[in-house]
C-alpha positions as CSV (number, residue, x, y, z in Angstrom):
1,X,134.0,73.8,68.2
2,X,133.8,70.2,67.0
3,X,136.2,66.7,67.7
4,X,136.3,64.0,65.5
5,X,135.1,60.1,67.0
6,X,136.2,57.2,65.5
7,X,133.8,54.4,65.4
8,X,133.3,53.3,61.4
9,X,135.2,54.2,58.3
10,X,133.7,57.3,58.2
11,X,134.4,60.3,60.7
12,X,131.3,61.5,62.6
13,X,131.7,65.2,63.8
14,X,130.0,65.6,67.6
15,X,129.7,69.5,68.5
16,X,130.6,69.7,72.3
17,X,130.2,73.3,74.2
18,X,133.9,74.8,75.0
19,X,135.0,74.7,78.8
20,X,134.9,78.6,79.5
21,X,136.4,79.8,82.6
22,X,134.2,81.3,85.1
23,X,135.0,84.8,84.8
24,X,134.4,84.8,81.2
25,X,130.9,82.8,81.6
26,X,130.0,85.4,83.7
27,X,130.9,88.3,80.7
28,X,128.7,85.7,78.4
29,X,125.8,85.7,80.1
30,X,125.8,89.1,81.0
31,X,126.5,89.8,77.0
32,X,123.3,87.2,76.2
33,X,121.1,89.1,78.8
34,X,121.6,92.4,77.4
35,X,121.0,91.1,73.9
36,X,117.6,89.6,75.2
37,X,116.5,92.6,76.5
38,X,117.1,94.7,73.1
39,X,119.6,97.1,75.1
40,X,122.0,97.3,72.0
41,X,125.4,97.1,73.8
42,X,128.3,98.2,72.6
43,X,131.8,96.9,73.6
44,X,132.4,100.3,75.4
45,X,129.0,99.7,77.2
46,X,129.6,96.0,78.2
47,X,132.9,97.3,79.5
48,X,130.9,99.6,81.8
49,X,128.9,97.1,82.6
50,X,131.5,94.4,83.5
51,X,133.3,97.3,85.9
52,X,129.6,97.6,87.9
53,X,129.4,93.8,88.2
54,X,132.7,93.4,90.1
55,X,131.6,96.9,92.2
56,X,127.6,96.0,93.5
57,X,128.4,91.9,92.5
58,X,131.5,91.3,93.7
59,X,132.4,89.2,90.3
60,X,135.7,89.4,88.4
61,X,134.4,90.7,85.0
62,X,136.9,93.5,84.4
63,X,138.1,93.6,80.4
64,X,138.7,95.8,77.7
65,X,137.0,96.2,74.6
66,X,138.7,93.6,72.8
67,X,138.2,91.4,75.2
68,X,134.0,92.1,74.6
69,X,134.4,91.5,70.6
70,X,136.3,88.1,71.2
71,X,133.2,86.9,73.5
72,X,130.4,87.9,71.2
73,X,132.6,86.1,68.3
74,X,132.6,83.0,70.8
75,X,128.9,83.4,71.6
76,X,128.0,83.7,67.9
77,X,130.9,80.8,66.6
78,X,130.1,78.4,70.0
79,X,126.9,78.8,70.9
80,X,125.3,79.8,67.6
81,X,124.5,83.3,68.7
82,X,122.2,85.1,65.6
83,X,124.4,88.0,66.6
84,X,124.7,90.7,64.3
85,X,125.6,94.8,64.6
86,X,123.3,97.1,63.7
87,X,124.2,100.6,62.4
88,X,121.4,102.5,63.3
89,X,121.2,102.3,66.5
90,X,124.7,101.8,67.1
91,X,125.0,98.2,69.2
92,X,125.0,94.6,68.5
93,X,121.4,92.9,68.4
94,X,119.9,89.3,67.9
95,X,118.1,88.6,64.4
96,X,115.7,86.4,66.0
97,X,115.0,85.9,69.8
98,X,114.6,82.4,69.8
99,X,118.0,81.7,70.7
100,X,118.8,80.9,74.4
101,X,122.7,80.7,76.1
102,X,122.7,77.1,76.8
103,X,125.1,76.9,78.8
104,X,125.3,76.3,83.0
105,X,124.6,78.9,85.2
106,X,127.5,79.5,87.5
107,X,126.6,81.9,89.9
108,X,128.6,83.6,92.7
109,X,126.6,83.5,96.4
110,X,126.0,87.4,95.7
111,X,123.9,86.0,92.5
112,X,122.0,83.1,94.1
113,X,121.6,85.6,96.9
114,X,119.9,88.4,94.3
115,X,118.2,85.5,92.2
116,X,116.6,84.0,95.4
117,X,115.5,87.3,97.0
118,X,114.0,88.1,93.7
119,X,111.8,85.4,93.2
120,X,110.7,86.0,96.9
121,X,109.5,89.4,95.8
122,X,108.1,88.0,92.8
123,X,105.8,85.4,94.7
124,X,104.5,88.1,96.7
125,X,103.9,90.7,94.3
126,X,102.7,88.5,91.0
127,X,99.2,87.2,91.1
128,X,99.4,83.4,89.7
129,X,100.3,81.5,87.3
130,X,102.9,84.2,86.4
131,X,104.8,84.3,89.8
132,X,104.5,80.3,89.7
133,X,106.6,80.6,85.7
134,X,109.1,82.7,87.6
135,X,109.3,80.4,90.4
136,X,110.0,77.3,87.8
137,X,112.6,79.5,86.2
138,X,114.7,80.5,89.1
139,X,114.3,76.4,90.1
140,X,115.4,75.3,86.7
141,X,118.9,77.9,87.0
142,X,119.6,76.6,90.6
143,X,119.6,73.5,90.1
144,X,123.1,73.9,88.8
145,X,124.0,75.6,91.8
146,X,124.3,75.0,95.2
147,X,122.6,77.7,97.5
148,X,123.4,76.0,100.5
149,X,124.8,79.0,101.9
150,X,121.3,80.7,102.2
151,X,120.4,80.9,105.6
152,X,116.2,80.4,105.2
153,X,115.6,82.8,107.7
154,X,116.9,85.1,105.6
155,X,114.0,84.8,102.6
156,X,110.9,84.2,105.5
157,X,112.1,87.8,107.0
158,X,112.0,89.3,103.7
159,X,108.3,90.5,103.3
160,X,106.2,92.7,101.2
161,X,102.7,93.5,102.0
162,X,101.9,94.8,98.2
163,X,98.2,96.3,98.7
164,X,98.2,95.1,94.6
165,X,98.5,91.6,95.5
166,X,95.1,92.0,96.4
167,X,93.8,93.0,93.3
168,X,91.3,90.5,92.0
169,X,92.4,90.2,88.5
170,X,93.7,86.3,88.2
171,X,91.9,85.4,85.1
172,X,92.6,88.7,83.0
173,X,96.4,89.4,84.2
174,X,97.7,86.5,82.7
175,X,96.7,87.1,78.9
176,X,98.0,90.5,79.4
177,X,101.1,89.7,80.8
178,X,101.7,87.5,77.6
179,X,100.4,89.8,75.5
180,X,103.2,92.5,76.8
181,X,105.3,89.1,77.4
182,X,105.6,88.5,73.6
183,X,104.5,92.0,72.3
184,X,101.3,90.7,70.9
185,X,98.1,92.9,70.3
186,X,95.3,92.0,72.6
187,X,91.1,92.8,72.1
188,X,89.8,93.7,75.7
189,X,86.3,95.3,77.2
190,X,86.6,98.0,79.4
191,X,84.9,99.0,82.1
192,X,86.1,103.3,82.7
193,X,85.7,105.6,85.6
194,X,82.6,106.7,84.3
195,X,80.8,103.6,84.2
196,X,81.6,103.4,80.2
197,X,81.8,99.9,78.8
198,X,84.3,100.4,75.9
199,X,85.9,97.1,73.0
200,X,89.3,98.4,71.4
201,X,92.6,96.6,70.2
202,X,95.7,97.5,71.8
203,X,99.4,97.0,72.0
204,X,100.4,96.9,75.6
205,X,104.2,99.0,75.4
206,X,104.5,98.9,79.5
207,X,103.2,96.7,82.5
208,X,103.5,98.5,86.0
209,X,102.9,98.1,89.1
210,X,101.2,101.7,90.4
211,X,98.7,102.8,93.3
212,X,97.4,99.8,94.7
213,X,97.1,98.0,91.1
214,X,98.9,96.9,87.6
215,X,98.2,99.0,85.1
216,X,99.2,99.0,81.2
217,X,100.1,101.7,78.9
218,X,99.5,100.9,75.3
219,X,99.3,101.9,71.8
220,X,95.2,102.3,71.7
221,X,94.1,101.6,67.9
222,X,90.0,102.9,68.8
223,X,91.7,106.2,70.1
224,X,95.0,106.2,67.5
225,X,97.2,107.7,70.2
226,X,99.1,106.1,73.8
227,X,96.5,105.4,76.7
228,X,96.7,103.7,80.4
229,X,94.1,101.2,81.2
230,X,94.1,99.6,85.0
231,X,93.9,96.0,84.3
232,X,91.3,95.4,87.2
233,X,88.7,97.1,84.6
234,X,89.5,95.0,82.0
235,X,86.0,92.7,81.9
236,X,87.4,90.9,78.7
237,X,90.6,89.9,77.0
238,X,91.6,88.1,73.8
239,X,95.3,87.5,72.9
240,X,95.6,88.3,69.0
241,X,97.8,86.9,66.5
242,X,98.6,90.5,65.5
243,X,102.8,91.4,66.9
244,X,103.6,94.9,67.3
245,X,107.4,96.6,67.8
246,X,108.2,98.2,71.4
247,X,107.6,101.8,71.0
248,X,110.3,103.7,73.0
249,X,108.8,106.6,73.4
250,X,105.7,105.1,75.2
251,X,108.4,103.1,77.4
252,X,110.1,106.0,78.1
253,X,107.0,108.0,79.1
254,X,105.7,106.2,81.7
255,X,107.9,108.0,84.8
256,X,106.9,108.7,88.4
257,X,106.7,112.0,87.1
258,X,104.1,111.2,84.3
259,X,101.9,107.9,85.8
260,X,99.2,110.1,87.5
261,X,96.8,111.3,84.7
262,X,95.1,114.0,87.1
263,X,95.3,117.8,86.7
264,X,98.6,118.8,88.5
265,X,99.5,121.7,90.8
266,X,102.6,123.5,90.6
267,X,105.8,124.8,92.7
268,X,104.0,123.3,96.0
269,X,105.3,124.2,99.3
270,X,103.9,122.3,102.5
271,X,105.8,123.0,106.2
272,X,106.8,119.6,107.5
273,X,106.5,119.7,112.2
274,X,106.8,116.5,114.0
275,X,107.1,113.0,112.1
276,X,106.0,114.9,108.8
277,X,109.5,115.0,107.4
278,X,110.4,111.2,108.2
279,X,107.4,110.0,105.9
280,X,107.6,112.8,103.5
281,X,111.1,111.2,102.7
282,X,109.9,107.8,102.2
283,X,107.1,109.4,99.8
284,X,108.5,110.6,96.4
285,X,105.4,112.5,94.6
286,X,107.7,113.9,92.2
287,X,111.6,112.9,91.2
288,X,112.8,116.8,92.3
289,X,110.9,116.7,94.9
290,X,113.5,118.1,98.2
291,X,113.0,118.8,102.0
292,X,115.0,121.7,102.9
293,X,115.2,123.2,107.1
294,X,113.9,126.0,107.8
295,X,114.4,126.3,111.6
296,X,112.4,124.4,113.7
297,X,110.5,123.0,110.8
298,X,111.5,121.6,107.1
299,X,109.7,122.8,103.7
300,X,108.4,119.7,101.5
301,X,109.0,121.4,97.9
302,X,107.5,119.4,95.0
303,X,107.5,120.8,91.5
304,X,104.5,119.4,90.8
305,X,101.8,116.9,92.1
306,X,98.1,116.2,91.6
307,X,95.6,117.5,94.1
308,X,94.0,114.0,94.5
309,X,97.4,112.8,95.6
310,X,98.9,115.2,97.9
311,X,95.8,116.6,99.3
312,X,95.1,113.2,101.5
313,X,99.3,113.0,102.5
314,X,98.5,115.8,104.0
315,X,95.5,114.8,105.8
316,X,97.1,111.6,107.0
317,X,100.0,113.6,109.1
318,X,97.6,115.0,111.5
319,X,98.5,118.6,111.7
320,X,102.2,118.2,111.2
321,X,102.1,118.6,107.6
322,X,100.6,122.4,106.5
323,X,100.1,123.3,103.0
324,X,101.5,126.8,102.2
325,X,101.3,127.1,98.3
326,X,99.8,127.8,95.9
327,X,96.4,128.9,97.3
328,X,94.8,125.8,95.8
329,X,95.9,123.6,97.9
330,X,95.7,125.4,100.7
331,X,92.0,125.9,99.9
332,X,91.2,122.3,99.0
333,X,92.8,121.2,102.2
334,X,90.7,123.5,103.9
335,X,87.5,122.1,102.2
336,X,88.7,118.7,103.2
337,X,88.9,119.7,106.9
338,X,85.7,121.6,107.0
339,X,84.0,118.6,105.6
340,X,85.9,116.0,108.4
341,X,84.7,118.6,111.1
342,X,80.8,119.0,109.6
343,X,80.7,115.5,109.3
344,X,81.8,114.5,113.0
């Protein structure tokens, strides 16, 4: 969109940003989001999208499809969108990423409300200077906005003590948060279980947070083959200049399911007594994992579940949690016990 100023002989064309309604910015930015992430909409899955905005958001984003194709032609004509539709995987996709929605951010009090909060858990779950970037980017969208409406007592009684906030790995984390950042190969020293000191390139697919510390999986290029690696045991890191493609299948791997690499037991059974049951529900081991009654008592069921994890839950509940199958855990519980009691 362009007007025409007068000022010499000659015309001079100024390009000047429409005046979009807010409902319609809203569809925009939502549309821009999803083609940052690589999600591949499709007008039928923006349309989905919109209906969950106005549900969990309470924003006015309802449309058809048509509606959907005359934004992304007014992102790509307006705002110079390098929007294009790819075949293959069946959903619109940006042919380079350097592009950014300039445009206002114009967000509902649910949105400041879920922006706000979610710097707050980022600040106390990043280590620096990566919680301070987020910090400066949730500033820099505000500043538009006026989030008056925030009472502040509502952020300071928002707390999360994240046992991997302690982790000490504040010169490390932030090359290979960049490195996953930008999907860009990295050289690192390891330092294993075992004590093995180990130099490979890899291409870090996944960053997540996992028991008590952030942990990457990767392409390894020493191995040839997906590995995890907990970034407290990286000793060294080099950001390459080498960029790699995100692998779904390594994204997709990395489950609750699948993030413990230890030996797993099968179709386990444990009978819950007491306050068993309330923490067994606010402990998920496995995705299937159910508590059914069974009288007086309830029956933890989890398909399946390392040793090394469930056999200290069931430690920590003091008697009210008993392991009934399979006769491996019932024995290595057992051991446990016996060694407590030899031991005291």
């Amino acid at each position: 969109m362009s007007v025409k100023i007068a000022g010499s002989k000659k015309m001079k064309k100024i390009s000047r940003k429409p005046v979009l309604p807010r409902k319609q910015l809203h569809r925009l930015a939502r549309i821009a989001a999803s083609l940052k992430k690589n999600l591949y909409p499709t007008p039928e899955s923006l349309v989905a999208e919109f209906r969950k905005m106005e549900l969990y958001e309470g924003l006015d984003a309802t449309c058809c499809t048509k509606t959907v194709l005359r934004d992304i032609k007014v992102l790509k004509d307006d705002f110079d969108c390098p929007v294009k539709y790819d075949r293959r995987n069946h959903g619109y996709y940006l042919t380079h990423h350097g592009w950014d929605f300039n445009c206002p951010a114009d967000l509902s009090e649910t949105g400041m409300m879920t922006l706000i909060l979610g710097a707050k858990l980022a600040e106390d779950i990043f280590p620096d200077p990566v919680k301070s970037r987020i910090q400066t980017a949730v500033d820099e969208i505000l500043k538009g906005n006026n989030p008056d409406f925030l009472d502040t007592t509502c952020v300071k009684s928002l707390k999360i003590f994240a046992e991997a906030g302690a982790v000490g790995v504040p010169e490390v984390f932030p090359v290979v948060f960049e490195a996953w950042q930008a999907h860009r190969s990295i050289w690192i020293k390891y330092d294993d279980q075992m004590g093995r000191i180990t130099e490979r390139v890899v291409d870090p697919h996944v960053l997540f947070l996992h028991n008590r510390g952030w942990q990457i999986k990767v392409f390894c290029h020493l191995q040839n083959a997906p590995r995890t690696f907990v970034i407290g045991r990286i000793l060294e890191v080099k950001l390459l200049d080498d960029a790699f493609t995100p692998d779904m299948k390594i994204i997709d791997s990395v489950t609750l399911d699948t993030l413990v690499s230890y030996k797993k037991v099968s179709d386990v059974k444990i009978r819950l007594s007491g306050d068993a049951r309330k923490f067994a529900l606010s402990n998920t081991m496995h995705s299937k994992q159910t508590i059914t009654p069974d009288g007086e008592v309830h029956i933890f069921s989890i398909p399946k579940v390392p040793l090394e994890v469930v056999v200290p839950w069931i430690m920590s509940q003091k008697g009210d949690a008993i392991p009934l199958s399979p006769p491996e855990l019932v024995a290595s519980v057992k051991e446990a016990a016996e060694k407590i009691l030899r031991l005291c």
